[in-house]
C-alpha positions in Angstrom: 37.2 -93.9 -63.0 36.2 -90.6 -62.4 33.1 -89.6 -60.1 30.7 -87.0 -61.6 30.2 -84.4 -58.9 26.2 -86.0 -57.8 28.0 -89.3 -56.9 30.3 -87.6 -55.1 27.6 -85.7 -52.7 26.0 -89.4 -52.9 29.1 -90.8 -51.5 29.4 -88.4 -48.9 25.6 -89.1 -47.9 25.9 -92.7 -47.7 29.0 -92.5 -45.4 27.0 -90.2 -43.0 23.5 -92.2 -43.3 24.4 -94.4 -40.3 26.3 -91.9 -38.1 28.4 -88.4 -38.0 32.2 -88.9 -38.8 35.1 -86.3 -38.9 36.5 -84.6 -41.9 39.4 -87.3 -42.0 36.9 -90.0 -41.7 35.0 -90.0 -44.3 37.8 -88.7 -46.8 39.0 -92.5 -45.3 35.9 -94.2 -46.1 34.8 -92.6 -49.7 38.7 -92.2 -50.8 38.5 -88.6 -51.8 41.5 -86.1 -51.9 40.9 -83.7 -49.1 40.5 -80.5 -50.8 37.6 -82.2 -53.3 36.0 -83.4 -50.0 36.1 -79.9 -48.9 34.3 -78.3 -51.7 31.7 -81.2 -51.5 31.0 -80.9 -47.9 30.8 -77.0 -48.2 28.2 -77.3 -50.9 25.9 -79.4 -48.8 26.4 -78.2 -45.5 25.3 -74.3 -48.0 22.0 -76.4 -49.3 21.5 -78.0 -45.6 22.1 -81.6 -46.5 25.0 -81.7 -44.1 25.8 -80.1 -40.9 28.7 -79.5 -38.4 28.8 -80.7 -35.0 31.5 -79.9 -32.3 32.4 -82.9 -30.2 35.4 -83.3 -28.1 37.2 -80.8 -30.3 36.5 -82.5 -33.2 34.5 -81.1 -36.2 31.8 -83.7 -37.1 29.8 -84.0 -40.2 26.3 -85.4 -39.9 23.5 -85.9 -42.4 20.3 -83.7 -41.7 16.8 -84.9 -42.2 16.8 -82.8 -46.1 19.7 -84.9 -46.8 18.1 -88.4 -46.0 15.2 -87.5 -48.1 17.3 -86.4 -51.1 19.5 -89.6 -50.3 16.1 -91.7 -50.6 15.5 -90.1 -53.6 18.6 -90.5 -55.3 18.6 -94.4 -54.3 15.0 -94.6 -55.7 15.6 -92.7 -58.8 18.7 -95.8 -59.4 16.2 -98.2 -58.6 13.7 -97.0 -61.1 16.6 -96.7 -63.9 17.2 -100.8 -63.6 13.8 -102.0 -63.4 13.5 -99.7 -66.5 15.8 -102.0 -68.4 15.0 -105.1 -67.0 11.2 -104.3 -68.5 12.9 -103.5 -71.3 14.6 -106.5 -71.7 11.1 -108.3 -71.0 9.5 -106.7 -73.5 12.1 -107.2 -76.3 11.5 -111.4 -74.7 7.7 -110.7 -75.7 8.6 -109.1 -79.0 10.7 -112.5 -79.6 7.9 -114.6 -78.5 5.2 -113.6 -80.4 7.6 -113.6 -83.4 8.4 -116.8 -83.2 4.6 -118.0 -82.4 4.0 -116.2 -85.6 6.4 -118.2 -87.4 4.9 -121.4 -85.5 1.6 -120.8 -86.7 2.2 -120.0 -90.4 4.4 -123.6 -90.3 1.3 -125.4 -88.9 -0.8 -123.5 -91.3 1.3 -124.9 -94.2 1.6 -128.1 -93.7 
């Protein structure tokens, strides 16, 4: 399945949270053609959610402080999104509840 272009930067995020990997690395770890990975990194290294470090003549991508917080975010905004259903789900249990108390009640009622 395809990856919209915010799980993507998400990705990249995640694979950077614990420590700064090379280009090759973390096309490794998120499986992303190089040229997308490329695109992606550029756009968040532009908006400061990724920067470049030289080490040992290696390139290495690191997450910044901007992009932990926008990480945090996006992680909170997924965790919000399933306790959203699951009180959902509770409520339509409630709904079914008090229906069938209802139905209870009139059955006592009538006999």
């Amino acid at each position: 399945m395809r990856r919209s272009k915010l799980e993507s930067y998400e990705f990249i995020l995640e694979a950077l949270v614990n420590n700064p990997l090379t280009f090759d690395s973390i096309a490794y770890e998120i499986s992303m053609h190089c040229t997308i990975l490329r695109q992606h990194l550029d756009f968040l290294i532009e908006n400061s959610l990724v920067e470049e470090r030289g080490s040992n003549k290696k390139t290495m991508y690191a997450i910044t402080e901007k992009g932990i917080a926008v990480l945090r975010t996006l992680n909170f905004q997924k965790y919000l999104g399933k306790i959203s259903s699951r009180i959902r789900v509770i409520d339509e249990a409630i709904e079914i509840i008090q229906k069938l108390e209802r139905v209870n009640r009139e059955k006592k009622s009538e006999n």
